[in-house]
VEXDOFI-473342 format. One record per residue: x, y, z of N, C-alpha, C, O in turn; residue in one letter; residue number from 1. Coordinates in pm, whole numbers. Layout:
<kollums>
<kollum n_u="X" n_v="Y" n_w="Z" ca_u="X" ca_v="Y" ca_w="Z" c_u="X" c_v="Y" c_w="Z" o_u="X" o_v="Y" o_w="Z" type="A" seq="NUM"/>
...
</kollums>
This chain:
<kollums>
<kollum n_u="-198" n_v="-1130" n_w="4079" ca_u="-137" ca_v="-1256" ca_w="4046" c_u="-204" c_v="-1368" c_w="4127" o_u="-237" o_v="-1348" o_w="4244" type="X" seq="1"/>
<kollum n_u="-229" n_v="-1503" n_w="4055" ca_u="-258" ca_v="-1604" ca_w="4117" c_u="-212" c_v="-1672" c_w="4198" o_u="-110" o_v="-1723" o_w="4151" type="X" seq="2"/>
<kollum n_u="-231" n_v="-1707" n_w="4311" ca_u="-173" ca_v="-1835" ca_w="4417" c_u="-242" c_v="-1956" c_w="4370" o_u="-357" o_v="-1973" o_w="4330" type="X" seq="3"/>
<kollum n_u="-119" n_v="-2055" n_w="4390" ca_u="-150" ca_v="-2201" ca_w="4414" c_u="-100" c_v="-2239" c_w="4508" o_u="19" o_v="-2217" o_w="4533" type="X" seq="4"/>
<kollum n_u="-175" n_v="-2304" n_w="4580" ca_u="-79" ca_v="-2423" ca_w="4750" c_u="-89" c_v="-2528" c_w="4714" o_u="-176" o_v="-2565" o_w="4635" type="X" seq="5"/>
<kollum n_u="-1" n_v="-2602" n_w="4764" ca_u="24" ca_v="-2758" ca_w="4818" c_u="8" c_v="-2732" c_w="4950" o_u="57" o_v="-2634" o_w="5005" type="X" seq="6"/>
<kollum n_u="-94" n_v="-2858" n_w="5031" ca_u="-124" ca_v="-2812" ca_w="5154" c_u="-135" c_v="-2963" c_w="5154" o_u="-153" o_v="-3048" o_w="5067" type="X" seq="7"/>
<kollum n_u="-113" n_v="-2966" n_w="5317" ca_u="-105" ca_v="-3105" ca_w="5449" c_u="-297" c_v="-3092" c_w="5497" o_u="-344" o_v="-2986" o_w="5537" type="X" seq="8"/>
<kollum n_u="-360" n_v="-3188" n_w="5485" ca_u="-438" ca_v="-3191" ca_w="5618" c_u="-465" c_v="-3347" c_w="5670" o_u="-456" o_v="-3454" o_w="5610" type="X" seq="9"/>
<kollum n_u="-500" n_v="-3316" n_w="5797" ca_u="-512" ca_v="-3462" ca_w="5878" c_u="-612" c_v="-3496" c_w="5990" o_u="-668" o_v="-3396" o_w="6033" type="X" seq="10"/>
<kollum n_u="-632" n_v="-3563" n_w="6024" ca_u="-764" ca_v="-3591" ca_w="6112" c_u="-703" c_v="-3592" c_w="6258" o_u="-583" o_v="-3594" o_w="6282" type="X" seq="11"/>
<kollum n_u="-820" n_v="-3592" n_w="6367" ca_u="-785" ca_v="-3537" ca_w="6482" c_u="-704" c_v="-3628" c_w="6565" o_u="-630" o_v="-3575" o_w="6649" type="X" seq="12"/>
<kollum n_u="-705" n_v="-3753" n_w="6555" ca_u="-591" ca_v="-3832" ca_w="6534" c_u="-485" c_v="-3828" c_w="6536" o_u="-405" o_v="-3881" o_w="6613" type="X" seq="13"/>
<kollum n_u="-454" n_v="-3705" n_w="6373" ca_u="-351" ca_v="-3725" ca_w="6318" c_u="-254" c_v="-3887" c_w="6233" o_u="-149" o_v="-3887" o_w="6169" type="X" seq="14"/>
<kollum n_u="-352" n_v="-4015" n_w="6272" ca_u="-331" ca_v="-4060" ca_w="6224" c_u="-312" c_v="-4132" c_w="6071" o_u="-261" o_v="-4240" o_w="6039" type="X" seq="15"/>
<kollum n_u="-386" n_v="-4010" n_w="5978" ca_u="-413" ca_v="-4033" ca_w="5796" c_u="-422" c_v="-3845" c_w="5773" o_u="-492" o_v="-3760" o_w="5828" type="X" seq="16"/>
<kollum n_u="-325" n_v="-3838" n_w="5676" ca_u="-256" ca_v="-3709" ca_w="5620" c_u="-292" c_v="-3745" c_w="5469" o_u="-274" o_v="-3853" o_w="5411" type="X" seq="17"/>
<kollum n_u="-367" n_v="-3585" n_w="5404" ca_u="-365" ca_v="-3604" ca_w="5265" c_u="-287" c_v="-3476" c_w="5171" o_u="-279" o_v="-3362" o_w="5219" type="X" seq="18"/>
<kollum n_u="-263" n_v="-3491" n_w="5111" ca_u="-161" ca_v="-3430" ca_w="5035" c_u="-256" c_v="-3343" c_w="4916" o_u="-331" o_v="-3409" o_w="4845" type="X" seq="19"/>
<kollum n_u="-251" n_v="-3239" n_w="4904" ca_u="-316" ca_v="-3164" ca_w="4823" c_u="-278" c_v="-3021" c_w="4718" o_u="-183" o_v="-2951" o_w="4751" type="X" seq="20"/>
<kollum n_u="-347" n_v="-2992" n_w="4609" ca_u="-335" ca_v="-2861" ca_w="4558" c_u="-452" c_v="-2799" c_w="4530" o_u="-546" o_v="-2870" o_w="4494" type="X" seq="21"/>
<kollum n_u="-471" n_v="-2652" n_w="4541" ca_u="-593" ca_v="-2569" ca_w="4509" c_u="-498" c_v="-2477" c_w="4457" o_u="-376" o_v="-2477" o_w="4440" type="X" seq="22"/>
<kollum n_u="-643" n_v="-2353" n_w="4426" ca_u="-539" ca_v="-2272" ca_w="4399" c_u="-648" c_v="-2136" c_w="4469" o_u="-638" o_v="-2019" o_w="4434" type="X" seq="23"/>
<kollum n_u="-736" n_v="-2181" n_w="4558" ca_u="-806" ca_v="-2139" ca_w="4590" c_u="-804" c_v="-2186" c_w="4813" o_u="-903" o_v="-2244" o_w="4859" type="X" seq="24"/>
<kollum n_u="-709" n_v="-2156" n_w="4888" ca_u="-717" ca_v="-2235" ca_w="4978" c_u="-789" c_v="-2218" c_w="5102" o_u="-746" o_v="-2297" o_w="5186" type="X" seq="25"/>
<kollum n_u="-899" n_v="-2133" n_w="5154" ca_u="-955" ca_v="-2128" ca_w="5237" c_u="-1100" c_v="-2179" c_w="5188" o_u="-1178" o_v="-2237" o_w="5263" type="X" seq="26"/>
<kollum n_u="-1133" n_v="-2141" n_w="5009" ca_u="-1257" ca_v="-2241" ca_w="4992" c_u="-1237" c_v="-2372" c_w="5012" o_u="-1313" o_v="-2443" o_w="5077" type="X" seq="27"/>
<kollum n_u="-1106" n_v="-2419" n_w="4940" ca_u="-1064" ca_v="-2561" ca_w="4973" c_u="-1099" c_v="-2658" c_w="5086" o_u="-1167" o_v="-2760" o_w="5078" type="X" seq="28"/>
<kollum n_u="-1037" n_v="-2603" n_w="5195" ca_u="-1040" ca_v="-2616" ca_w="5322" c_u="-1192" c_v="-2626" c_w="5380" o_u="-1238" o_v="-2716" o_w="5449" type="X" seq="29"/>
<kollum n_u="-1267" n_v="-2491" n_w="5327" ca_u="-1392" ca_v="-2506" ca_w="5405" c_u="-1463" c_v="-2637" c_w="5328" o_u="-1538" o_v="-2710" o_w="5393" type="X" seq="30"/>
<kollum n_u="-1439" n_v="-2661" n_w="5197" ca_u="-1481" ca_v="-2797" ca_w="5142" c_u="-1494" c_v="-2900" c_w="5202" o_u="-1583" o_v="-2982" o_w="5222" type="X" seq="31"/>
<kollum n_u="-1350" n_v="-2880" n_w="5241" ca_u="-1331" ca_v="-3074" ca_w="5274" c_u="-1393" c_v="-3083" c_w="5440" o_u="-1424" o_v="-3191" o_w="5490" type="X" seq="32"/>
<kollum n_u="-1409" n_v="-2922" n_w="5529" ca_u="-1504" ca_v="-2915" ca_w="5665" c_u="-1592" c_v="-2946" c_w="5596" o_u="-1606" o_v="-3069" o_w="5597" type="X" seq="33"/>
<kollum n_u="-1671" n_v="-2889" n_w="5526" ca_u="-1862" ca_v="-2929" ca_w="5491" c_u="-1838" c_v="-3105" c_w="5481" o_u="-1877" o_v="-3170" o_w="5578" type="X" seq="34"/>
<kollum n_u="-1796" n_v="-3155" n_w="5403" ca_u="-1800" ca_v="-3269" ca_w="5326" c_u="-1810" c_v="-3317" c_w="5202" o_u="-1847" o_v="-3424" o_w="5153" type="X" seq="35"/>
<kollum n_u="-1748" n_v="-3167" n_w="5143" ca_u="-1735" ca_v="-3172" ca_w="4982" c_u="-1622" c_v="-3207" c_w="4947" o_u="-1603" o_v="-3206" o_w="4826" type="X" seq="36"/>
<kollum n_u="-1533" n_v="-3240" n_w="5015" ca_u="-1379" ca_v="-3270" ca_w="4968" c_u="-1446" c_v="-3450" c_w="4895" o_u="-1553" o_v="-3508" o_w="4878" type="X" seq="37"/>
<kollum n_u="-1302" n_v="-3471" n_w="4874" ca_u="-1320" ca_v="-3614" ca_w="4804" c_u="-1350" c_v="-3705" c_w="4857" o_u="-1371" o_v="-3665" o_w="4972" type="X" seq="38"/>
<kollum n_u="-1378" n_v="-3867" n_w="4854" ca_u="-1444" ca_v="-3956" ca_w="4912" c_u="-1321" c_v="-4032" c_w="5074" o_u="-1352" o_v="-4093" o_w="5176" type="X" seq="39"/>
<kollum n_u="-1186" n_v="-3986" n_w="5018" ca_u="-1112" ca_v="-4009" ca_w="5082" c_u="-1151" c_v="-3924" c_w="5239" o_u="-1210" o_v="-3973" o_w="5335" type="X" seq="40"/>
<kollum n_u="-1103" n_v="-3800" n_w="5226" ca_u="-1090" ca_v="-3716" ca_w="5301" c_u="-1256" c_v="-3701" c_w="5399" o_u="-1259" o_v="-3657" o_w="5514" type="X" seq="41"/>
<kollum n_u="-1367" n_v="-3743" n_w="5329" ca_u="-1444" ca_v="-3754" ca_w="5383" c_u="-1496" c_v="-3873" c_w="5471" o_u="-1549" o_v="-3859" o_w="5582" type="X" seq="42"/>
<kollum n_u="-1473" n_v="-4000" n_w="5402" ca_u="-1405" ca_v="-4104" ca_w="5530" c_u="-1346" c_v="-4140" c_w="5625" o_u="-1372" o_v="-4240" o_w="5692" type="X" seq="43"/>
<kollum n_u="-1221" n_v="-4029" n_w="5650" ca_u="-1116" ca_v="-4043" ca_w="5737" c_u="-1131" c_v="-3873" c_w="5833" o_u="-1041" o_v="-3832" o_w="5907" type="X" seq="44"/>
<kollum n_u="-1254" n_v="-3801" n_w="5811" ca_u="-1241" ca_v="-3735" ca_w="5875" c_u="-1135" c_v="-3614" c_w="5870" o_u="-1110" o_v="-3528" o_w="5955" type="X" seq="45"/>
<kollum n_u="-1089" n_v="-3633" n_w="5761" ca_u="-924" ca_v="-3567" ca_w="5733" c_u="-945" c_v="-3371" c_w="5703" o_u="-973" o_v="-3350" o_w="5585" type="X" seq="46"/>
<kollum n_u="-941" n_v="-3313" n_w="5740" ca_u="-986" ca_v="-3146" ca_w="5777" c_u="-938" c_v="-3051" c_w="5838" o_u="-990" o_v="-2940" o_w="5850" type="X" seq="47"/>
<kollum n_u="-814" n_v="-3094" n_w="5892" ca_u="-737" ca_v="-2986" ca_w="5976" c_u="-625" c_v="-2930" c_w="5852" o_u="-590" o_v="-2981" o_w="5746" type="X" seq="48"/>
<kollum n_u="-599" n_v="-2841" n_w="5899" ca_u="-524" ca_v="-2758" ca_w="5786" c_u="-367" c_v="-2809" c_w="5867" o_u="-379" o_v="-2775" o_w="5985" type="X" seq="49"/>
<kollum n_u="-292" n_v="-2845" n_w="5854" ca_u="-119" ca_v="-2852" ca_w="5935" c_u="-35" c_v="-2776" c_w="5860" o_u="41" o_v="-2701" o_w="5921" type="X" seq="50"/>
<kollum n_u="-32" n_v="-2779" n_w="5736" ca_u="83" ca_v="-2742" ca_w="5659" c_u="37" c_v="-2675" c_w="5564" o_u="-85" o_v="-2682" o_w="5555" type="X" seq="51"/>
<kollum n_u="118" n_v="-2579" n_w="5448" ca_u="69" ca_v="-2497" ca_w="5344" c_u="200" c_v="-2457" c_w="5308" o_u="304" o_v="-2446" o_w="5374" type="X" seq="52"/>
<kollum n_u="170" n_v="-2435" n_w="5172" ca_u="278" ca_v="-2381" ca_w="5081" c_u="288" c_v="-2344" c_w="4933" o_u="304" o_v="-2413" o_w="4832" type="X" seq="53"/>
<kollum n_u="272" n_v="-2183" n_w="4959" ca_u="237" ca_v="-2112" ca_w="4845" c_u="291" c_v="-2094" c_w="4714" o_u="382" o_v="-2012" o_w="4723" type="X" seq="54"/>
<kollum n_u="274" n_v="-2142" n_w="4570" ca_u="348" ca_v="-2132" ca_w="4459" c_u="269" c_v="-2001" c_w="4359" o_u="150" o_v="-1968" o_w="4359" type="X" seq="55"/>
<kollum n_u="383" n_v="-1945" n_w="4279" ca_u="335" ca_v="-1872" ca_w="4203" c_u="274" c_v="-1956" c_w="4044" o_u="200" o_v="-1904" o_w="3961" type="X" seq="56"/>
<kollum n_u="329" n_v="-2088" n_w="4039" ca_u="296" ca_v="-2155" ca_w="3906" c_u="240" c_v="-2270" c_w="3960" o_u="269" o_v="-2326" o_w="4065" type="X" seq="57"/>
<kollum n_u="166" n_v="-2296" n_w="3888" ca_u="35" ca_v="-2405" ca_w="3930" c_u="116" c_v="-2556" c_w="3915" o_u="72" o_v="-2656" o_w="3971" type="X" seq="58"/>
<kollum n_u="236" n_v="-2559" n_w="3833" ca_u="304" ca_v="-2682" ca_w="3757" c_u="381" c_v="-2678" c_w="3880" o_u="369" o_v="-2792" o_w="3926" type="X" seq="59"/>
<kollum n_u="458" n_v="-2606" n_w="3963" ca_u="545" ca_v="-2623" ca_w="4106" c_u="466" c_v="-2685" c_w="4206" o_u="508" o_v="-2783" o_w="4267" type="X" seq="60"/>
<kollum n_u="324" n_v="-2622" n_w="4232" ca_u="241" ca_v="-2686" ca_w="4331" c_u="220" c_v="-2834" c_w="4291" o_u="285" o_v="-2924" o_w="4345" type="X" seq="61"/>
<kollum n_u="154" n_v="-2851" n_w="4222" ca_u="150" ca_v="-3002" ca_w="4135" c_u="243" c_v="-3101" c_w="4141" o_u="218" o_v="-3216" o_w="4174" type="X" seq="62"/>
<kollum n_u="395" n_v="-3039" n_w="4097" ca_u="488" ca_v="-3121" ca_w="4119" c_u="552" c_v="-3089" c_w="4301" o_u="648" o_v="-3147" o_w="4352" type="X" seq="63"/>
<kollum n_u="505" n_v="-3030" n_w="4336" ca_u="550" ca_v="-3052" ca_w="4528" c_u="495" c_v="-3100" c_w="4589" o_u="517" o_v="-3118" o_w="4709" type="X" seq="64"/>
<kollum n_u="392" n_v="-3141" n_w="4516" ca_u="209" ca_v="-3218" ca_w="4593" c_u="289" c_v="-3370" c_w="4547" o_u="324" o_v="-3454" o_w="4630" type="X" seq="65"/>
<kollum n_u="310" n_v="-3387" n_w="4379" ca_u="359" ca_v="-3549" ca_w="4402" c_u="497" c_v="-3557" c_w="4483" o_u="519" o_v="-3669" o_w="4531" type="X" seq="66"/>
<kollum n_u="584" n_v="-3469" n_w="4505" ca_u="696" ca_v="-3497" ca_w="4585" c_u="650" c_v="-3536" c_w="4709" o_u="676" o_v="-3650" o_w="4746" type="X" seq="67"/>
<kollum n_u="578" n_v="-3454" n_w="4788" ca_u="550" ca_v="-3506" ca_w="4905" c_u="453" c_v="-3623" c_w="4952" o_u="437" o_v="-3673" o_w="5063" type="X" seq="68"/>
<kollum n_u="387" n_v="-3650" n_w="4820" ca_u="344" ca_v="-3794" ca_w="4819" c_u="406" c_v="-3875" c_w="4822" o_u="379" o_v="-3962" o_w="4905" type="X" seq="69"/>
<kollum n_u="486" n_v="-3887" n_w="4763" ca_u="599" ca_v="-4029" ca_w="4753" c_u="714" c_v="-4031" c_w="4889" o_u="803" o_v="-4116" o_w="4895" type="X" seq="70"/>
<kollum n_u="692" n_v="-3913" n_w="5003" ca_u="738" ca_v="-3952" ca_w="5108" c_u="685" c_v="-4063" c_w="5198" o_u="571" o_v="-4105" o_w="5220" type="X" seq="71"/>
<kollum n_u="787" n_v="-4092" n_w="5236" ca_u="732" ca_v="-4202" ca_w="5397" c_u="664" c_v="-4107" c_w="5503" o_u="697" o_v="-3990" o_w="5483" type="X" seq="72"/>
<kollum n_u="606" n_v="-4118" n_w="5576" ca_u="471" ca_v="-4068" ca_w="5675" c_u="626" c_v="-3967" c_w="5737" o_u="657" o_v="-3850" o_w="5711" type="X" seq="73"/>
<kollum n_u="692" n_v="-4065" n_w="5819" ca_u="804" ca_v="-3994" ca_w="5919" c_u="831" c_v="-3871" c_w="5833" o_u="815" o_v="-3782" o_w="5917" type="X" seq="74"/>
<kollum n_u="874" n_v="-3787" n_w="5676" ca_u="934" ca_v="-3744" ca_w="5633" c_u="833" c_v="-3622" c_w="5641" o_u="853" o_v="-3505" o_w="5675" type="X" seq="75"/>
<kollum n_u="728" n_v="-3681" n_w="5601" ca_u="593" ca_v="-3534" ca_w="5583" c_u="569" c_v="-3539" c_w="5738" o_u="489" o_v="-3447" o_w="5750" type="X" seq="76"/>
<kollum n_u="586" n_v="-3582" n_w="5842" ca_u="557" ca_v="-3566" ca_w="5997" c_u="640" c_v="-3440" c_w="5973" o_u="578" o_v="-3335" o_w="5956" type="X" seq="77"/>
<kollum n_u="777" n_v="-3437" n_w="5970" ca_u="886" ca_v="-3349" ca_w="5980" c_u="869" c_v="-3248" c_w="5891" o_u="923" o_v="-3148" o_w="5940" type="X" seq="78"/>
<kollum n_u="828" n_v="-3226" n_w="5800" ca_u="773" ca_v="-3124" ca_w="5723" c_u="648" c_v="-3073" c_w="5802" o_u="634" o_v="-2953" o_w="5826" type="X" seq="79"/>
<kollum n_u="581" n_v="-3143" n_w="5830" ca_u="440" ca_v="-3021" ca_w="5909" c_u="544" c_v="-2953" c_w="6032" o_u="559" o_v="-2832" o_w="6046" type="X" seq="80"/>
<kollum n_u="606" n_v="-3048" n_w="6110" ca_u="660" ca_v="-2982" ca_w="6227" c_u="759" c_v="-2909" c_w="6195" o_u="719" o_v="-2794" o_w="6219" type="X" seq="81"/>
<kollum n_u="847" n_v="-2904" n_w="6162" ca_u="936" ca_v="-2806" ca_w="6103" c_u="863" c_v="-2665" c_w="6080" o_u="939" o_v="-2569" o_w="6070" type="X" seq="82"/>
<kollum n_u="744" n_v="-2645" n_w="6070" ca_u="678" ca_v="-2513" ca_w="6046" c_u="567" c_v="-2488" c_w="6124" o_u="549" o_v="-2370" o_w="6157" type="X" seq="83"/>
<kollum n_u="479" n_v="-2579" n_w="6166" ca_u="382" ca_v="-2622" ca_w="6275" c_u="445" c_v="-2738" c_w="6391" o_u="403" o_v="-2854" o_w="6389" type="X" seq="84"/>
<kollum n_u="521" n_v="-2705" n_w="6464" ca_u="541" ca_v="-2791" ca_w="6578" c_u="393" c_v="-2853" c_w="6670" o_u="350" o_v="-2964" o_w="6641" type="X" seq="85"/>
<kollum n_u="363" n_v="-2816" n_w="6718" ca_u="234" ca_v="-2833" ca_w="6753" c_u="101" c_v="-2916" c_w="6667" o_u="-1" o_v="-2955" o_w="6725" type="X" seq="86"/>
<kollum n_u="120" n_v="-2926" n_w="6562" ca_u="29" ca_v="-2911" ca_w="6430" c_u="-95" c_v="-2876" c_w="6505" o_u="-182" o_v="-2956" o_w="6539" type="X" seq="87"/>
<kollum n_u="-93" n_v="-2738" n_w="6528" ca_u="-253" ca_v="-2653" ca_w="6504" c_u="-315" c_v="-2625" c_w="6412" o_u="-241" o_v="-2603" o_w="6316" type="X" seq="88"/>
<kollum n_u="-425" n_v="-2613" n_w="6386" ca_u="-490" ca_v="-2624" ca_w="6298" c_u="-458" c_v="-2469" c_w="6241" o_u="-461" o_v="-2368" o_w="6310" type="X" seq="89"/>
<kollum n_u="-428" n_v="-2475" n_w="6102" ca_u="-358" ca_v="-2342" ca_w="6049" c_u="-497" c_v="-2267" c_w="5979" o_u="-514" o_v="-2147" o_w="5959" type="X" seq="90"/>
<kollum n_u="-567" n_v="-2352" n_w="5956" ca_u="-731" ca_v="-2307" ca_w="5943" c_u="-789" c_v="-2201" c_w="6034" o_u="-812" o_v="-2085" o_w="5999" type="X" seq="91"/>
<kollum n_u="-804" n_v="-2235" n_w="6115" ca_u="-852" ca_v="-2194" ca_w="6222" c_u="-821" c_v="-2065" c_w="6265" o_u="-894" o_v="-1984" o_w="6322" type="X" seq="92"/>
<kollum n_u="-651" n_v="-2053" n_w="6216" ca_u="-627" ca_v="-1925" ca_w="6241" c_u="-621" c_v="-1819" c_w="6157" o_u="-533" o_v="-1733" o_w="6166" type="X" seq="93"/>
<kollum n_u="-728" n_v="-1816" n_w="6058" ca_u="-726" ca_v="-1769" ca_w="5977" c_u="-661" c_v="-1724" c_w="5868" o_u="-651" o_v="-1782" o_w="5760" type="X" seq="94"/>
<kollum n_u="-595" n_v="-1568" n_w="5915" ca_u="-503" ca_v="-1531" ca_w="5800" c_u="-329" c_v="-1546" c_w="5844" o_u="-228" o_v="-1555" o_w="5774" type="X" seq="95"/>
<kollum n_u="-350" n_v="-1543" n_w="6000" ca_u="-218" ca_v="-1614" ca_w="6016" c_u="-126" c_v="-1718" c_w="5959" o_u="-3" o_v="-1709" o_w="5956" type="X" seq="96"/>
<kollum n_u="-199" n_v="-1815" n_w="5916" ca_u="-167" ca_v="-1902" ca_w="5853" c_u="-33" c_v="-1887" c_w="5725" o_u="57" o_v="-1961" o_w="5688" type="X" seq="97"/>
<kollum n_u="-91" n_v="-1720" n_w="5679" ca_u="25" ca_v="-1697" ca_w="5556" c_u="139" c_v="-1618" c_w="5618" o_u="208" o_v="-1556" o_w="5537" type="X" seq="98"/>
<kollum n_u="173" n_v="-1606" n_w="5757" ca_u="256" ca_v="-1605" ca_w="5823" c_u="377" c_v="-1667" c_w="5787" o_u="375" o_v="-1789" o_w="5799" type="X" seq="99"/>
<kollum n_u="518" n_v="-1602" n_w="5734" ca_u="574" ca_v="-1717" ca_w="5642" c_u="655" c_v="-1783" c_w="5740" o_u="760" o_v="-1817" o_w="5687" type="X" seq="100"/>
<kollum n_u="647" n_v="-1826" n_w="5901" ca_u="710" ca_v="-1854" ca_w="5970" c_u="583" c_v="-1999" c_w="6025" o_u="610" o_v="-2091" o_w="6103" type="X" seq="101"/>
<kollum n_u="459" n_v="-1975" n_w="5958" ca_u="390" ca_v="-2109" ca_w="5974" c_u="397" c_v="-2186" c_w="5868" o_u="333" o_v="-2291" o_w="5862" type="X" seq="102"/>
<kollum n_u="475" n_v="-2142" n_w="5772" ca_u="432" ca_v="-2233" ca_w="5626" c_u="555" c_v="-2228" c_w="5589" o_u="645" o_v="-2187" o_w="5663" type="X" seq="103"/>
<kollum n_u="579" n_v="-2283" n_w="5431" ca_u="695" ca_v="-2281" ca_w="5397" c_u="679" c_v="-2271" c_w="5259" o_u="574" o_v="-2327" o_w="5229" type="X" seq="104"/>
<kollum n_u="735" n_v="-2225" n_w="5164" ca_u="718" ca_v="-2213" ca_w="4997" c_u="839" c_v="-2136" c_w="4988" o_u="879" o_v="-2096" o_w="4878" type="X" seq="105"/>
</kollums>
Protein backbone atom coordinates (compact mmCIF):
# COMPACT_ATOMS: atom_id res chain seq x y z
CA UNK A 1 0.00 0.00 0.00
CA UNK A 2 0.92 3.56 -0.73
CA UNK A 3 1.96 6.37 1.73
CA UNK A 4 1.30 9.96 1.40
CA UNK A 5 2.70 12.74 4.05
CA UNK A 6 1.95 16.16 4.81
CA UNK A 7 5.18 17.31 6.20
CA UNK A 8 6.61 20.72 8.11
CA UNK A 9 10.08 21.90 7.00
CA UNK A 10 11.99 25.05 8.06
CA UNK A 11 15.24 26.77 7.92
CA UNK A 12 17.89 26.91 10.56
CA UNK A 13 16.41 29.89 11.86
CA UNK A 14 13.35 28.42 12.02
CA UNK A 15 12.15 31.55 11.04
CA UNK A 16 9.98 30.51 7.39
CA UNK A 17 8.08 26.99 7.57
CA UNK A 18 6.69 25.33 4.38
CA UNK A 19 3.89 23.17 4.29
CA UNK A 20 3.98 20.18 2.04
CA UNK A 21 2.77 16.73 0.37
CA UNK A 22 4.73 13.80 -1.35
CA UNK A 23 4.00 10.67 -1.41
CA UNK A 24 7.41 9.73 -1.64
CA UNK A 25 9.17 11.37 1.68
CA UNK A 26 12.78 10.81 2.11
CA UNK A 27 13.26 11.51 -1.85
CA UNK A 28 11.30 14.60 -1.10
CA UNK A 29 13.34 15.77 1.54
CA UNK A 30 16.64 14.88 -0.07
CA UNK A 31 15.20 17.27 -2.96
CA UNK A 32 14.60 20.22 -1.34
CA UNK A 33 18.66 19.38 0.56
CA UNK A 34 20.15 19.24 -3.13
CA UNK A 35 18.17 22.28 -4.35
CA UNK A 36 15.55 20.69 -6.31
CA UNK A 37 12.69 21.60 -4.16
CA UNK A 38 10.73 24.67 -5.40
CA UNK A 39 11.92 28.24 -5.87
CA UNK A 40 10.51 29.04 -2.48
CA UNK A 41 12.16 26.56 -0.36
CA UNK A 42 15.27 27.11 -2.18
CA UNK A 43 15.51 30.82 -1.29
CA UNK A 44 14.80 30.57 2.24
CA UNK A 45 17.03 27.81 2.81
CA UNK A 46 13.96 25.86 4.10
CA UNK A 47 15.25 21.81 4.55
CA UNK A 48 14.92 20.57 7.88
CA UNK A 49 12.38 17.96 8.21
CA UNK A 50 10.23 19.12 11.89
CA UNK A 51 7.06 17.51 11.37
CA UNK A 52 5.40 14.54 9.29
CA UNK A 53 2.28 12.90 8.91
CA UNK A 54 1.37 9.82 7.26
CA UNK A 55 -2.02 9.31 5.15
CA UNK A 56 -3.26 6.29 3.53
CA UNK A 57 -5.29 8.54 0.73
CA UNK A 58 -3.52 11.07 -1.16
CA UNK A 59 -7.01 13.45 -0.98
CA UNK A 60 -6.43 13.48 3.26
CA UNK A 61 -2.78 14.54 2.79
CA UNK A 62 -3.80 17.30 0.34
CA UNK A 63 -6.56 18.41 2.34
CA UNK A 64 -4.24 18.46 5.83
CA UNK A 65 -1.49 20.25 3.81
CA UNK A 66 -4.29 23.15 2.99
CA UNK A 67 -5.52 22.93 6.65
CA UNK A 68 -2.35 23.62 8.01
CA UNK A 69 -1.75 26.31 5.63
CA UNK A 70 -4.39 28.48 6.55
CA UNK A 71 -2.98 28.35 10.18
CA UNK A 72 -1.36 31.34 11.93
CA UNK A 73 2.58 30.54 12.39
CA UNK A 74 1.81 30.23 16.49
CA UNK A 75 -0.72 27.23 15.60
CA UNK A 76 1.75 25.12 13.21
CA UNK A 77 4.70 26.18 15.96
CA UNK A 78 2.43 23.98 18.31
CA UNK A 79 1.87 21.32 15.98
CA UNK A 80 5.69 20.67 15.23
CA UNK A 81 6.20 20.85 19.08
CA UNK A 82 3.57 18.87 20.25
CA UNK A 83 5.48 15.91 18.48
CA UNK A 84 9.04 17.42 18.03
CA UNK A 85 9.64 19.62 21.10
CA UNK A 86 13.02 20.39 20.27
CA UNK A 87 12.31 20.59 16.43
CA UNK A 88 15.22 18.20 15.41
CA UNK A 89 15.67 17.57 12.36
CA UNK A 90 13.41 14.34 11.78
CA UNK A 91 15.53 13.84 8.55
CA UNK A 92 18.40 13.24 9.92
CA UNK A 93 17.20 10.61 11.92
CA UNK A 94 16.40 8.61 9.52
CA UNK A 95 13.89 5.92 10.03
CA UNK A 96 13.10 7.10 13.41
CA UNK A 97 11.28 9.63 12.19
CA UNK A 98 8.15 7.06 11.57
CA UNK A 99 8.32 6.62 15.19
CA UNK A 100 4.62 7.36 15.85
CA UNK A 101 5.59 9.29 18.98
CA UNK A 102 7.66 11.83 16.54
CA UNK A 103 4.91 12.42 14.11
CA UNK A 104 1.39 12.44 14.15
CA UNK A 105 -1.33 11.05 11.46
Amino acid sequence: MRSYWTYILTNVARNVMYVGVTNDLEKRVAQHRLGEGGLFTRRYNVHTLVYAEEHEQVEDAIAREKEIKGWRRSKKDALVESVNPTWADLFALGDAFKDPSLRSG
